[in-house]
N, CA and C atoms of all chains as a GROMACS GRO file, in nm:
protein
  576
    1UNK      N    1  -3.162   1.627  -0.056
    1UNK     CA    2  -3.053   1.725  -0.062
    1UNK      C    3  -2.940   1.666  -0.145
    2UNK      N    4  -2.932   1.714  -0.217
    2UNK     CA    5  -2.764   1.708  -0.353
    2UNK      C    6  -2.652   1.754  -0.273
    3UNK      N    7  -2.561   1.706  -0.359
    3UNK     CA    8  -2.429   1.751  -0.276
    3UNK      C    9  -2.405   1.866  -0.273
    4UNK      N   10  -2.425   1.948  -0.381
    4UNK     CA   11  -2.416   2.080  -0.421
    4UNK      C   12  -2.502   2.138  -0.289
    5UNK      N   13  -2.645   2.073  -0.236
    5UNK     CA   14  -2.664   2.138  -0.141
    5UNK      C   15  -2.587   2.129   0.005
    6UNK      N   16  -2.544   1.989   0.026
    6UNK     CA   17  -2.481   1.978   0.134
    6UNK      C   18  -2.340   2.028   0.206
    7UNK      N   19  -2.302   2.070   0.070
    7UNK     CA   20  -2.166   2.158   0.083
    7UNK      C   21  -2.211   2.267   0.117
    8UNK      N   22  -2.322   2.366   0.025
    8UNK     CA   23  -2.349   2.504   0.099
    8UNK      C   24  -2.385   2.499   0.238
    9UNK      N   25  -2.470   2.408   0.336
    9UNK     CA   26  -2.477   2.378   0.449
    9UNK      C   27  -2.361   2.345   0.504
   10UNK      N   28  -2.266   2.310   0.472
   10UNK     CA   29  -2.146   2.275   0.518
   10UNK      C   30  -2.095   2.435   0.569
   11UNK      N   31  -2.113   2.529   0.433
   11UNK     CA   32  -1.934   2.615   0.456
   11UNK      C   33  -2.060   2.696   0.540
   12UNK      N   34  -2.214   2.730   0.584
   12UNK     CA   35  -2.258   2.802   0.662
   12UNK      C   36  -2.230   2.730   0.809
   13UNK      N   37  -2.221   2.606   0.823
   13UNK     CA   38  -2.212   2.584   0.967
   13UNK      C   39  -2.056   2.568   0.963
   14UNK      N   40  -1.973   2.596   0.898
   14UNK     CA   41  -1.827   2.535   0.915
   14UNK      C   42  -1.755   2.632   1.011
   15UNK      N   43  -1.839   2.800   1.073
   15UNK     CA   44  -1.736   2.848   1.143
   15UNK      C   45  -1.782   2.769   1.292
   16UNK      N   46  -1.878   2.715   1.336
   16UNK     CA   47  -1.958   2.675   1.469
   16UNK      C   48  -1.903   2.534   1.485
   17UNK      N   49  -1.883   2.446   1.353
   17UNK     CA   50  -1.792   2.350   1.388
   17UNK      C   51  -1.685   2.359   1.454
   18UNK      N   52  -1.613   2.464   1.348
   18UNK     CA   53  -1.437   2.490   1.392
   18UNK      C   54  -1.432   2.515   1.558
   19UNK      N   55  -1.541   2.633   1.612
   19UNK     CA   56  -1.520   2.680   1.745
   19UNK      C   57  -1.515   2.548   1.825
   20UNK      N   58  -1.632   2.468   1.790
   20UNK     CA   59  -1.640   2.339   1.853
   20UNK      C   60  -1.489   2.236   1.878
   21UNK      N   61  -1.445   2.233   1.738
   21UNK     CA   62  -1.303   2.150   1.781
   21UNK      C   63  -1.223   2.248   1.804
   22UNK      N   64  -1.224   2.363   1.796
   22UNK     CA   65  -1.105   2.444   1.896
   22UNK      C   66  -1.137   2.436   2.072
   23UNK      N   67  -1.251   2.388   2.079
   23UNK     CA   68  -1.248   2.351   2.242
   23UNK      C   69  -1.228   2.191   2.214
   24UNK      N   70  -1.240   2.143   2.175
   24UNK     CA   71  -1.200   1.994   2.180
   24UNK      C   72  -1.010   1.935   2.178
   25UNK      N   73  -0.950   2.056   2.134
   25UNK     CA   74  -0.884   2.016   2.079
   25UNK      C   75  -0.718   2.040   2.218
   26UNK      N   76  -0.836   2.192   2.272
   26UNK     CA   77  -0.751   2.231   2.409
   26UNK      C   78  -0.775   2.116   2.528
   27UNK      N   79  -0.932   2.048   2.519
   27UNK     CA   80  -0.945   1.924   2.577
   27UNK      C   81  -0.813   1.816   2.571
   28UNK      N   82  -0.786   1.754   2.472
   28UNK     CA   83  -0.731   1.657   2.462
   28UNK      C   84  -0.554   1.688   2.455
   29UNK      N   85  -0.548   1.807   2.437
   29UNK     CA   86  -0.392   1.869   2.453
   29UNK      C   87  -0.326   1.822   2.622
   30UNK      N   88  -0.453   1.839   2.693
   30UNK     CA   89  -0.411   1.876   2.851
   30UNK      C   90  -0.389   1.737   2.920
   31UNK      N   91  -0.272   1.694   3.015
   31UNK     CA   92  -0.254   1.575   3.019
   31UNK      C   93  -0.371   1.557   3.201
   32UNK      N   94  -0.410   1.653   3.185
   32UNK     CA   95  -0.475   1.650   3.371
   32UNK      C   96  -0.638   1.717   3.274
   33UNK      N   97  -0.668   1.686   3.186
   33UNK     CA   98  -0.793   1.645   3.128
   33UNK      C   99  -0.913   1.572   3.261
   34UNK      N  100  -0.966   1.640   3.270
   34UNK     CA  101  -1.086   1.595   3.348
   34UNK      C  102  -1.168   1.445   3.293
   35UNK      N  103  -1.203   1.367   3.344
   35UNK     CA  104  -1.286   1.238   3.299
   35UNK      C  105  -1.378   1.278   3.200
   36UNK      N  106  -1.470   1.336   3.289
   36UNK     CA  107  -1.573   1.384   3.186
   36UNK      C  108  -1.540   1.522   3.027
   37UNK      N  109  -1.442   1.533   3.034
   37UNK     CA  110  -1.373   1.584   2.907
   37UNK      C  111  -1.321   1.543   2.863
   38UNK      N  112  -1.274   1.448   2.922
   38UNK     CA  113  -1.220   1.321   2.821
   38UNK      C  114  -1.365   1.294   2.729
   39UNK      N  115  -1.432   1.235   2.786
   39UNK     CA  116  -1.514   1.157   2.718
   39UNK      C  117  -1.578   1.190   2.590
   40UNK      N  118  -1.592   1.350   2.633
   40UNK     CA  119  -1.667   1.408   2.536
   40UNK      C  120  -1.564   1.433   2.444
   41UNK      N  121  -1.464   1.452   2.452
   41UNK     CA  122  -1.342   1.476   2.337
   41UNK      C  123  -1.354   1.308   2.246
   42UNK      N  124  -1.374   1.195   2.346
   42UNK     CA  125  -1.356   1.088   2.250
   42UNK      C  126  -1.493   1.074   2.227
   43UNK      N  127  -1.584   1.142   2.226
   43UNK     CA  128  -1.703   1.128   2.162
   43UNK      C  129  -1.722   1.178   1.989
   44UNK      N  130  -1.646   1.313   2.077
   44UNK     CA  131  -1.616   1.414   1.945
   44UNK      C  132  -1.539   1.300   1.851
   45UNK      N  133  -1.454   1.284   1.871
   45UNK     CA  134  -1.346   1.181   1.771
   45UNK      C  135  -1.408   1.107   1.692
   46UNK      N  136  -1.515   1.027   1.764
   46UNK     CA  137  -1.586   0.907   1.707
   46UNK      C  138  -1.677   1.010   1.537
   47UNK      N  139  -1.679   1.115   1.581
   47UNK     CA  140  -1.747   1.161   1.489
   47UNK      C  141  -1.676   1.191   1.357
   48UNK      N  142  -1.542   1.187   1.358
   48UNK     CA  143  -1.434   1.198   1.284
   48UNK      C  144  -1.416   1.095   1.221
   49UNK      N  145  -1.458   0.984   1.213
   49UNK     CA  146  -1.438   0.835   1.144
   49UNK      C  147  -1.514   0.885   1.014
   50UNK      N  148  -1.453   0.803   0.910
   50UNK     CA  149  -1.526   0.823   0.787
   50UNK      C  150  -1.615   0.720   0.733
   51UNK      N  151  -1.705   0.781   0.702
   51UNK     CA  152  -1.866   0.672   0.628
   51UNK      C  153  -1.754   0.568   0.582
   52UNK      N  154  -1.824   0.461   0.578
   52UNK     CA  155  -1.771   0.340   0.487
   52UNK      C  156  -1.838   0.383   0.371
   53UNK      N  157  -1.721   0.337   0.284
   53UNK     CA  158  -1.766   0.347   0.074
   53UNK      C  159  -1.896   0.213   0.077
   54UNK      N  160  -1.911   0.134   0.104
   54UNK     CA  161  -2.038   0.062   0.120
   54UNK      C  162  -2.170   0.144   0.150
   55UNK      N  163  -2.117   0.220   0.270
   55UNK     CA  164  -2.288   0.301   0.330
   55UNK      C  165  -2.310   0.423   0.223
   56UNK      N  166  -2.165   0.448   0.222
   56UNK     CA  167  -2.236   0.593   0.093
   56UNK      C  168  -2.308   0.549  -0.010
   57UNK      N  169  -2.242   0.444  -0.048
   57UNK     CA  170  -2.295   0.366  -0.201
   57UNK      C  171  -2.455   0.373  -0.189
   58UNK      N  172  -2.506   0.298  -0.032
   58UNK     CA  173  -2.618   0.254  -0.028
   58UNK      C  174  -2.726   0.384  -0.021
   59UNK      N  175  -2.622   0.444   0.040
   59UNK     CA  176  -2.727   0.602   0.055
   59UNK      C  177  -2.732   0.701  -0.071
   60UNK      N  178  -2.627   0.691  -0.178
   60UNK     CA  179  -2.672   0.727  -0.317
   60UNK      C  180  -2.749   0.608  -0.368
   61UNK      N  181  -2.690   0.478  -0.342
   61UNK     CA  182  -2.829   0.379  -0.451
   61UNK      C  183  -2.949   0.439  -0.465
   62UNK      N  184  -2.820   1.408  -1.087
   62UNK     CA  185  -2.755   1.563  -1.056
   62UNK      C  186  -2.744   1.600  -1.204
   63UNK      N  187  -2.762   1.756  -1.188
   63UNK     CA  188  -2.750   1.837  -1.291
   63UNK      C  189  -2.618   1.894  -1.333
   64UNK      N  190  -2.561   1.891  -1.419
   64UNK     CA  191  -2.425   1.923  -1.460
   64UNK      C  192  -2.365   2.032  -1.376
   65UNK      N  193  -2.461   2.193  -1.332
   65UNK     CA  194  -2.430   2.268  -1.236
   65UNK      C  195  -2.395   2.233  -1.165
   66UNK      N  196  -2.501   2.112  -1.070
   66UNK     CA  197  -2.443   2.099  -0.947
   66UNK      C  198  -2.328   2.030  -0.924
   67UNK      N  199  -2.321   1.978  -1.061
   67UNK     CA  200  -2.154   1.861  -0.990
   67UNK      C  201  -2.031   1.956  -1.044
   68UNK      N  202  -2.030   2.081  -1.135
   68UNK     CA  203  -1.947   2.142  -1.151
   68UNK      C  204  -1.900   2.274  -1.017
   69UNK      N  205  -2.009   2.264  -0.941
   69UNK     CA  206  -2.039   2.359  -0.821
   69UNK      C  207  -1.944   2.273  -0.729
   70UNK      N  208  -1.968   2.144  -0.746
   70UNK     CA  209  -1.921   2.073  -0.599
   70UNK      C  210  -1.798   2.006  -0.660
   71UNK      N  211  -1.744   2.011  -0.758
   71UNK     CA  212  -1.612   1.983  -0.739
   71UNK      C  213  -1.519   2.062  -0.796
   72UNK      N  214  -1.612   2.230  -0.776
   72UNK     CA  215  -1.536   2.343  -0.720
   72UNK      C  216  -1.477   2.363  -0.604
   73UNK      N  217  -1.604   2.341  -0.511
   73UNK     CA  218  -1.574   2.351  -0.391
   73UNK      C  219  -1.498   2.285  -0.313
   74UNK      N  220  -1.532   2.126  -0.346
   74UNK     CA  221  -1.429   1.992  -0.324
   74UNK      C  222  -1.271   2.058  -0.328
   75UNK      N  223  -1.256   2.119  -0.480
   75UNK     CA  224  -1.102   2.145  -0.493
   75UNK      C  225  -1.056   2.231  -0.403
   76UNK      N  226  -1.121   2.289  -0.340
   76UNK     CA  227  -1.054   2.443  -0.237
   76UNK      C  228  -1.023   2.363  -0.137
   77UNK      N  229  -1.145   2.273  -0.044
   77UNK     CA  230  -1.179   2.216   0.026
   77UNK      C  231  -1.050   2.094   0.042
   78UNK      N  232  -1.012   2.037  -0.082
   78UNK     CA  233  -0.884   1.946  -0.093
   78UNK      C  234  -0.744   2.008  -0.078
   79UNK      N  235  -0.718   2.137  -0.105
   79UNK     CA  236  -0.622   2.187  -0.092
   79UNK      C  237  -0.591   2.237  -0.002
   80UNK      N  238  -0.702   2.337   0.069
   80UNK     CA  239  -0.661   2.340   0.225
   80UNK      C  240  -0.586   2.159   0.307
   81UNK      N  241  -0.733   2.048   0.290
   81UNK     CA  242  -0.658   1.931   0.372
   81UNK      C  243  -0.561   1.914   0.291
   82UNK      N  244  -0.485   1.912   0.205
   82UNK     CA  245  -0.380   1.878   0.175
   82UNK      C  246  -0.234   1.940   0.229
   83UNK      N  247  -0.276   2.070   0.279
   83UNK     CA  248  -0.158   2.189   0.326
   83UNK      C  249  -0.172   2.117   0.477
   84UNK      N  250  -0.250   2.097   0.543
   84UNK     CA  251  -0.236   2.045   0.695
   84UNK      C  252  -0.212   1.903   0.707
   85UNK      N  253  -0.270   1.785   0.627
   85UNK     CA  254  -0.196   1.667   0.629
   85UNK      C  255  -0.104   1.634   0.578
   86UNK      N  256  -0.038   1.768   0.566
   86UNK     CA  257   0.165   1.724   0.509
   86UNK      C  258   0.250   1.777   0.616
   87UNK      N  259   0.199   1.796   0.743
   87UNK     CA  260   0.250   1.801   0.878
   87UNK      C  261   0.190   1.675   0.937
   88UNK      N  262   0.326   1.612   0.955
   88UNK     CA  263   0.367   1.504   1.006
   88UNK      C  264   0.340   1.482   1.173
   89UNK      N  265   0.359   1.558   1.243
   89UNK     CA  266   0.368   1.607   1.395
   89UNK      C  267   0.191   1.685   1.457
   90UNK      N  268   0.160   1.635   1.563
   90UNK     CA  269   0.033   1.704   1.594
   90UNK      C  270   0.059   1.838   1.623
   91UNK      N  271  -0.063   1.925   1.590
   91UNK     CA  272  -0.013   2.012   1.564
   91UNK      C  273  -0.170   2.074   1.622
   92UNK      N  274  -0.226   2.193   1.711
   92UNK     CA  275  -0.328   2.249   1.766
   92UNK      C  276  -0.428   2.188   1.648
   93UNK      N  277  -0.409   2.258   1.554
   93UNK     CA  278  -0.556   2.227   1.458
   93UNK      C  279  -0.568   2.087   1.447
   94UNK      N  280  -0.532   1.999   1.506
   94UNK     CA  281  -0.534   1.827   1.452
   94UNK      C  282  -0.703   1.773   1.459
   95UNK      N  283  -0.804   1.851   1.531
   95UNK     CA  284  -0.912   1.800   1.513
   95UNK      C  285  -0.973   1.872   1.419
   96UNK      N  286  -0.932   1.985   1.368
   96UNK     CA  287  -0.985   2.047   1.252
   96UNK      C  288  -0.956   2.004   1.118
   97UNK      N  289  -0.812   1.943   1.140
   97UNK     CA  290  -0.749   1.865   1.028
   97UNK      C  291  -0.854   1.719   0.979
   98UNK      N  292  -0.844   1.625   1.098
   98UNK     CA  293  -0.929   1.553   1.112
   98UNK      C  294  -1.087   1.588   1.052
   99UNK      N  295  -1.173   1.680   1.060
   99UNK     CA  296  -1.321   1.735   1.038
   99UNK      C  297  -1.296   1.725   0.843
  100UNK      N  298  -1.150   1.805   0.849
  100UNK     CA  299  -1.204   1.846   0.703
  100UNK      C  300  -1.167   1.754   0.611
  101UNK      N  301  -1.053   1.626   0.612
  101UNK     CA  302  -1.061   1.508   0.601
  101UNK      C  303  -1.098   1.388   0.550
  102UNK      N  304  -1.243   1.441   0.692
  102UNK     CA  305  -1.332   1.362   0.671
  102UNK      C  306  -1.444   1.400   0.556
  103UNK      N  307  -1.446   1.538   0.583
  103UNK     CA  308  -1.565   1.570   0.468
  103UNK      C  309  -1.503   1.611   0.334
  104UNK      N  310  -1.405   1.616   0.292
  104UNK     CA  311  -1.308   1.571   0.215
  104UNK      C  312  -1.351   1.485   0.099
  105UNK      N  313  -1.310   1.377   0.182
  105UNK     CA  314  -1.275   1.211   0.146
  105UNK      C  315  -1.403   1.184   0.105
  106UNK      N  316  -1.530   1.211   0.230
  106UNK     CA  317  -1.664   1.149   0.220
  106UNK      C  318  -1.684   1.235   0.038
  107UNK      N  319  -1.662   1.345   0.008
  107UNK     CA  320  -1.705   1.420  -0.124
  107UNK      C  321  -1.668   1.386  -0.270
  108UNK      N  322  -1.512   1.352  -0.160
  108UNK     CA  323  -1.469   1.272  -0.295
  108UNK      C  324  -1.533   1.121  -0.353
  109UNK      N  325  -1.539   1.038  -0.224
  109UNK     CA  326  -1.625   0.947  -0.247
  109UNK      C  327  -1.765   0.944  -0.316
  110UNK      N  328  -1.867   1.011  -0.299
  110UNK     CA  329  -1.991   1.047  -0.340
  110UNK      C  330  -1.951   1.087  -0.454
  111UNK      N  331  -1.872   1.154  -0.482
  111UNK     CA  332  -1.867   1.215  -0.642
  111UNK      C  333  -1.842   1.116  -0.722
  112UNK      N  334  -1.741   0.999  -0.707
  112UNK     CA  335  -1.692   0.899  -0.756
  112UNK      C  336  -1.820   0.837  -0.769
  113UNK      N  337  -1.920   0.812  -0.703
  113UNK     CA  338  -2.059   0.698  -0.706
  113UNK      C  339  -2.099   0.773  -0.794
  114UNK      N  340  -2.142   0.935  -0.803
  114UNK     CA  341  -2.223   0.941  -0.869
  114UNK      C  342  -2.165   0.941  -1.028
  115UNK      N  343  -2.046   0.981  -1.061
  115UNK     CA  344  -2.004   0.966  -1.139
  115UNK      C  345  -1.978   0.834  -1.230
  116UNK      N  346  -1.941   0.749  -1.105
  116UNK     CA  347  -2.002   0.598  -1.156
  116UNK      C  348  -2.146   0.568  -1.232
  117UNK      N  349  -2.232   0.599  -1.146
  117UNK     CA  350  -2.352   0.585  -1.173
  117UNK      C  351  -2.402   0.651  -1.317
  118UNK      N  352  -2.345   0.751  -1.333
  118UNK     CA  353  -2.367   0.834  -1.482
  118UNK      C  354  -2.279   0.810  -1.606
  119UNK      N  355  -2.225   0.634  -1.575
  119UNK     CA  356  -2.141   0.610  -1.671
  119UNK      C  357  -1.984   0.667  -1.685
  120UNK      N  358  -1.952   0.765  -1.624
  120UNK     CA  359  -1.825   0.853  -1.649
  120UNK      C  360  -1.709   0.806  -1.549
  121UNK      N  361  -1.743   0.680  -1.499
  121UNK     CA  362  -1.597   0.605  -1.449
  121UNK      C  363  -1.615   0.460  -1.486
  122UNK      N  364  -1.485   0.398  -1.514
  122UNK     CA  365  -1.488   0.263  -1.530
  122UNK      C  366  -1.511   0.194  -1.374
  123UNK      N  367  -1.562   0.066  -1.445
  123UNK     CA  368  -1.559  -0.043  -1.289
  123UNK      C  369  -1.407  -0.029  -1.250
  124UNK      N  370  -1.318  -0.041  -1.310
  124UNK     CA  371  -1.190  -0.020  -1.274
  124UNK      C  372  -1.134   0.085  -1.231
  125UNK      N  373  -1.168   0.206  -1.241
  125UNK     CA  374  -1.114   0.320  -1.194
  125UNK      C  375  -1.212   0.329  -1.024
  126UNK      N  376  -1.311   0.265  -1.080
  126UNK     CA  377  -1.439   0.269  -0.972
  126UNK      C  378  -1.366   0.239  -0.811
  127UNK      N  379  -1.316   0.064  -0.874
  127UNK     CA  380  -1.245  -0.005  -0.748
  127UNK      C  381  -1.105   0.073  -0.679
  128UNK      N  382  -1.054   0.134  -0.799
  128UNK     CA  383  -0.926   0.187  -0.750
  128UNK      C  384  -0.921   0.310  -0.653
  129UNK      N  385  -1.060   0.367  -0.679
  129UNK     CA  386  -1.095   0.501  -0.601
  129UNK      C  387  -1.150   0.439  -0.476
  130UNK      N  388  -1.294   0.324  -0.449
  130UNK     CA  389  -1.280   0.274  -0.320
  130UNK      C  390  -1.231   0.186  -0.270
  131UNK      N  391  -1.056   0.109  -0.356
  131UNK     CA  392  -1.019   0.107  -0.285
  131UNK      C  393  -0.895   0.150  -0.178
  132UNK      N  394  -0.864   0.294  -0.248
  132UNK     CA  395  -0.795   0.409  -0.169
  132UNK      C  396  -0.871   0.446  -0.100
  133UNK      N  397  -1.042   0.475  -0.074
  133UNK     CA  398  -1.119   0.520   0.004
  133UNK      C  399  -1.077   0.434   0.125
  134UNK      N  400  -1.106   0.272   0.119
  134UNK     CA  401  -1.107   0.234   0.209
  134UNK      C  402  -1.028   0.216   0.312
  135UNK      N  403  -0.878   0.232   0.234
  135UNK     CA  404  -0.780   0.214   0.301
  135UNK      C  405  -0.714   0.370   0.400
  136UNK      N  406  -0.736   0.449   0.349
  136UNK     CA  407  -0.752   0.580   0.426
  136UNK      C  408  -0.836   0.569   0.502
  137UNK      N  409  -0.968   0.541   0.508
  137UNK     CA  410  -1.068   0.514   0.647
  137UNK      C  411  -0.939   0.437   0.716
  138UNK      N  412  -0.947   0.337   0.673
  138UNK     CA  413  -0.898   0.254   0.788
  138UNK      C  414  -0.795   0.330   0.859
  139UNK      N  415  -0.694   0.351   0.791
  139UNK     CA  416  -0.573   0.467   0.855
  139UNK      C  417  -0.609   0.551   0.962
  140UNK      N  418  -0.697   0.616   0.960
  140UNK     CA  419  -0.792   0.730   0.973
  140UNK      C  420  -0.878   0.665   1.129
  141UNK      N  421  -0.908   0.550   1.090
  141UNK     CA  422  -0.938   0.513   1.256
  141UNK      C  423  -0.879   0.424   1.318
  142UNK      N  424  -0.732   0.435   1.257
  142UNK     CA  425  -0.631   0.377   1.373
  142UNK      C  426  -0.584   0.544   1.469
  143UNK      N  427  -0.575   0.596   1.365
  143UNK     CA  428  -0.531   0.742   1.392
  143UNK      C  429  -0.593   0.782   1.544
  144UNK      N  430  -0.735   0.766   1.487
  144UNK     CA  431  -0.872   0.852   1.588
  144UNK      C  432  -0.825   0.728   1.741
  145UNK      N  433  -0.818   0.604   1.707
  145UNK     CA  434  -0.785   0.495   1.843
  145UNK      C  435  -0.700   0.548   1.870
  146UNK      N  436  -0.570   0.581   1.835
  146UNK     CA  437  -0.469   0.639   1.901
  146UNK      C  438  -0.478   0.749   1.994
  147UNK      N  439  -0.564   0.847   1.938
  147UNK     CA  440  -0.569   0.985   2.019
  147UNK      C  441  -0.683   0.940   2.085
  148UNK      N  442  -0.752   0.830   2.141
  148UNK     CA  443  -0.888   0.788   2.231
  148UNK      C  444  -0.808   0.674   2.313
  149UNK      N  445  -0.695   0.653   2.322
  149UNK     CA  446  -0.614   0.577   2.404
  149UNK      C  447  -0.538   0.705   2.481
  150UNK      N  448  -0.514   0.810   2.450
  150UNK     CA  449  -0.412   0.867   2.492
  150UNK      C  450  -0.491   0.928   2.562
  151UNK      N  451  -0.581   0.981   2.530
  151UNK     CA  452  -0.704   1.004   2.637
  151UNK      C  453  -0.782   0.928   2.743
  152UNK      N  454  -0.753   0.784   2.714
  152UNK     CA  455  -0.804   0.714   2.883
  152UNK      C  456  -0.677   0.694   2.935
  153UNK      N  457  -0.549   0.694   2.880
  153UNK     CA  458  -0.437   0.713   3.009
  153UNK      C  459  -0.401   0.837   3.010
  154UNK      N  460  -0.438   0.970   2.987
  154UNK     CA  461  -0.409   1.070   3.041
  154UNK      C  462  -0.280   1.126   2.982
  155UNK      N  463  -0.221   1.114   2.863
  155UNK     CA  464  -0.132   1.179   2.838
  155UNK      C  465  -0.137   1.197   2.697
  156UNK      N  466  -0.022   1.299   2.675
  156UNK     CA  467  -0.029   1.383   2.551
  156UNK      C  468   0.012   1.307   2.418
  157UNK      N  469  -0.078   1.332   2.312
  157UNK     CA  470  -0.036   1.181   2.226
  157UNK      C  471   0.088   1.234   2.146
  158UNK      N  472   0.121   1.343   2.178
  158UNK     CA  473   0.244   1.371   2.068
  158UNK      C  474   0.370   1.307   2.152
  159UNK      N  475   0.372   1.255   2.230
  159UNK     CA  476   0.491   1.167   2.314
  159UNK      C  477   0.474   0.993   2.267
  160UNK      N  478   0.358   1.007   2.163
  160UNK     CA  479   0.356   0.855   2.158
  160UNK      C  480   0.372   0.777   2.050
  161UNK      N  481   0.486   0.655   1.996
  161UNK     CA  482   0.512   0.653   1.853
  161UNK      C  483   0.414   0.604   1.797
  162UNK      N  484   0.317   0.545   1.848
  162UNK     CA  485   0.176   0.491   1.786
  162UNK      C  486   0.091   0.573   1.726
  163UNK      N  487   0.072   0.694   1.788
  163UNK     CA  488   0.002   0.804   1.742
  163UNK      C  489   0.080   0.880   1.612
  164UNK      N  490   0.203   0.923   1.628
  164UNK     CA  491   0.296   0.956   1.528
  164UNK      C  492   0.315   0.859   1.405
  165UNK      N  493   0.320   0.692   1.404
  165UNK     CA  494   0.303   0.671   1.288
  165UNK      C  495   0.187   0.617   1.248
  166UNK      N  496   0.096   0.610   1.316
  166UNK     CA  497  -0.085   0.633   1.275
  166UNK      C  498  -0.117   0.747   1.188
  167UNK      N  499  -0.044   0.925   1.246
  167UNK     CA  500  -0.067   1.017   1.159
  167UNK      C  501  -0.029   1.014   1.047
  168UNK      N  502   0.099   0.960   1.022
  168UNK     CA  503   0.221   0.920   0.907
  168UNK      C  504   0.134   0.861   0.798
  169UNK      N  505   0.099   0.751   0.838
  169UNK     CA  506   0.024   0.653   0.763
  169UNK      C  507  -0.081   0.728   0.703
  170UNK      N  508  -0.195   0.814   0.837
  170UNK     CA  509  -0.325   0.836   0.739
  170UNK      C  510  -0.276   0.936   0.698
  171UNK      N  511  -0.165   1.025   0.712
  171UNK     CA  512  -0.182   1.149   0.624
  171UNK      C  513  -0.110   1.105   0.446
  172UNK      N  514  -0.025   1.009   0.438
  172UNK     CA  515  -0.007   0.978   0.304
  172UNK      C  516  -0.085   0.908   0.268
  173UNK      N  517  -0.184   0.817   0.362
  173UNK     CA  518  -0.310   0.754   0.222
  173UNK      C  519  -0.410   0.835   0.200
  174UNK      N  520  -0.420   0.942   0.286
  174UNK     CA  521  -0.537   1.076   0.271
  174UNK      C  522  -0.455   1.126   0.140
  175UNK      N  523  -0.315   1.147   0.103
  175UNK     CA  524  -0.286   1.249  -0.032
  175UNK      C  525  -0.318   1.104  -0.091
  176UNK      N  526  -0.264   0.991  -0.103
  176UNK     CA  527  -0.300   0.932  -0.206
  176UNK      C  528  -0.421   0.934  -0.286
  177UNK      N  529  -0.513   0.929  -0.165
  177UNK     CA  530  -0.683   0.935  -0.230
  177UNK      C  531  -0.693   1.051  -0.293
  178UNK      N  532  -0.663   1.191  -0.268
  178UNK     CA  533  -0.665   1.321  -0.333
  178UNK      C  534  -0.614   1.258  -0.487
  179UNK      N  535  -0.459   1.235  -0.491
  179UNK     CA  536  -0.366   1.265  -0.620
  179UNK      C  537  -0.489   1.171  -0.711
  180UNK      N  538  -0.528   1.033  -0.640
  180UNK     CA  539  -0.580   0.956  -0.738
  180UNK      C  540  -0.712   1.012  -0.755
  181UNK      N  541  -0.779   1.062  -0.709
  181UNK     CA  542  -0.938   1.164  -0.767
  181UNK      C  543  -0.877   1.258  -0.865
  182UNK      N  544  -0.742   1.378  -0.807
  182UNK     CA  545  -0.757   1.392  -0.970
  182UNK      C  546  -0.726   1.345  -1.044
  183UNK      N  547  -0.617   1.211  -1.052
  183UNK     CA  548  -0.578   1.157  -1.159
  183UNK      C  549  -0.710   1.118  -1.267
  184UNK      N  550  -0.809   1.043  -1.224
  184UNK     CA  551  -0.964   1.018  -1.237
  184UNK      C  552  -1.088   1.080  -1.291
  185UNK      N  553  -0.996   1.200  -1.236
  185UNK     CA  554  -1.075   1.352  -1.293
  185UNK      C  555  -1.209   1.353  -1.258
  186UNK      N  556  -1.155   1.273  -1.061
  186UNK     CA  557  -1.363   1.327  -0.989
  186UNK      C  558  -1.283   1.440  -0.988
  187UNK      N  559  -1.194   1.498  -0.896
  187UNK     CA  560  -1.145   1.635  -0.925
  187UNK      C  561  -1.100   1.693  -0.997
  188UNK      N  562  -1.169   1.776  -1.089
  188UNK     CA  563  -1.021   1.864  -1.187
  188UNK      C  564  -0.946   1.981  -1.152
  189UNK      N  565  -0.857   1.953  -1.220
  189UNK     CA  566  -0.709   2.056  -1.173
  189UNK      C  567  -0.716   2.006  -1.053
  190UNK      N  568  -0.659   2.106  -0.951
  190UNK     CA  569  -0.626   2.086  -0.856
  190UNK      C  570  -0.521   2.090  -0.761
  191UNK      N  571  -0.517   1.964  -0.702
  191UNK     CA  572  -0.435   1.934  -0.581
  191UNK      C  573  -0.297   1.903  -0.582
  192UNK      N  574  -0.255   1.927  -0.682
  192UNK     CA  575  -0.109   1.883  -0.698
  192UNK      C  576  -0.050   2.011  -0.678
   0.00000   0.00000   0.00000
């Protein structure tokens, strides 16, 4: 898959993302956040880190 | 890649940069902050890839090369002091917009996030654009 393809996969799943962090986002707003919504909110997060320029490199090499 | 496709994707890149650019010039958290965060990321990651491949096809110097990752890198990094901040504020239970760590974590990654933009198009992985 080219980028050109991965972007069109992008903007078709991009409204199911958004819904996703619009519940994530009422998660982490709330200061009486449940444990287990916590977690999954900092799960979500972790997913928010960006590739290292090393791994992309290696995955276009 | 075929000339289409990289003129396709840093079409899209540019829309895609200008929206994150309108939400990471709010300083203050703000509801959309994990949406801000999503697009960001896939952003940055596009701009990055475009820069390799563009590398790779001769059409950037080693020098423009380094200068692009190394604004890449330094926005990651920003970017997951940011994400620690709002994953601290979440195991003690309170709201991170009360916290100056989180506030100048955002500060930080949201001006090395425009930096990396201004300098892609300066570079011309993006054209026109984001300014």
């Amino acid at each position: 898959m080219n980028v050109g393809d991965s972007l069109i996969a992008l903007a078709f799943n991009l409204p199911r993302i958004i819904d996703l962090v619009a519940h994530y986002q009422e998660i982490v707003s709330r200061p009486d956040a449940r444990p287990e919504d916590a977690a999954k909110a900092k799960v979500f997060l972790e997913g928010a880190r960006w590739t290292p320029f090393d791994v992309l490199e290696k995955e276009r090499g | 890649m075929r000339p289409t496709d990289l003129t396709f994707t840093l079409r899209v890149s540019a829309i895609v940069i200008l929206l994150m650019a309108l939400l990471s010039s709010c300083a203050t958290l703000k509801p959309d902050t994990y949406k801000t965060l999503n697009a960001t990321k896939v952003t940055a990651e596009q701009i990055a890839l475009a820069a390799i491949d563009l590398h790779l096809a001769g059409l950037l110097s080693p020098e423009q090369y380094g200068r692009i990752k190394t604004a890449y890198e330094r926005a990651r990094r920003a970017n997951d002091t940011l994400i620690a901040t709002l994953q601290l504020a979440l195991d003690v239970g309170q709201d991170p917009r009360g916290s100056a760590a989180y506030n100048q974590a955002l500060d930080t990654s949201a001006r090395l996030s425009r930096e990396l933009l201004l300098l892609a198009v300066e570079l011309n992985i993006i054209p026109g654009g984001a300014r």
